[in-house]
C-alpha positions, 0 to 999 in steps of 0.5 A: 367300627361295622359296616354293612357288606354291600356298603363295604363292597361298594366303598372298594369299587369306589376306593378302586375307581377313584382313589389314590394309588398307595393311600389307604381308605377306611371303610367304616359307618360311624353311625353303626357302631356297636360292642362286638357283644352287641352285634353278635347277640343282634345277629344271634337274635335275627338268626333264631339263636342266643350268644353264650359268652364265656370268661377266657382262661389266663392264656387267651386273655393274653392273645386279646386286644387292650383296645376298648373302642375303636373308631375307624375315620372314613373322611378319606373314601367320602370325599371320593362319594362313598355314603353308607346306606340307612343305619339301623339294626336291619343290616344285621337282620338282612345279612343273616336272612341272607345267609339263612336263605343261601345255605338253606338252599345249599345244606347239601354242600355241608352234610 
C-alpha cells in the first residue's frame, strides 16, 4: 500500500482532529497500489535514472519479508473524512520534482 505524502500528512491531522484515542487508523490509497519494483523504477524514471536490481545472497533473503502483497484497509480514517487526492503516477513524478528542486537548491549542504 502507498500513499502520497501530502495525502499522509493530511490523513494524520484528521487522524489527530477527530480520531479515537488509542485506536489505530491506516493510511493507505487502495487505488495507488503498486510493486515496490513499480514504484522505484517510476520514481527512478521521474528523477533521470534507472533501478539496478540485484538477487541477495542467502543471508539477506533470510532478513526479507514472505509477504507478497500487502494491502493496508483504510475504512477507519475515511469515515472520519479523509479521501486521498487523484490516483495517478503524477504523485511519484511530483515528489521527486520536489525533491530534485529542494536539494538542487541546497547541494551546498552535502558537498
Amino acid at each position: 500500500s502507498h500513499c502520497y505524502v501530502v495525502d499522509a500528512a493530511i490523513a494524520i491531522l484528521i487522524v489527530l482532529s477527530f480520531g479515537q484515542t488509542g485506536q489505530a487508523y491506516n493510511i493507505s490509497d487502495k487505488c495507488y497500489q503498486m510493486t515496490i519494483r513499480e514504484f522505484a523504477e517510476t520514481a527512478a524514471k521521474a528523477g533521470g535514472c534507472h533501478v539496478v536490481f540485484q538477487v541477495p545472497n542467502t543471508l539477506e533473503q533470510k532478513g526479507y519479508s514472505n509477504v507478497k502483497r500487502a494491502v493496508l484497509q483504510a475504512d477507519k480514517i475515511q469515515e472520519l473524512g479523509w479521501i486521498p487526492s487523484s490516483t495517478d503516477e503524477s504523485k511519484i513524478v511530483r515528489a521527486v520534482n520536489i525533491l530534485k528542486t529542494h536539494y538542487s537548491e541546497n547541494v551546498e549542504l552535502w558537498s
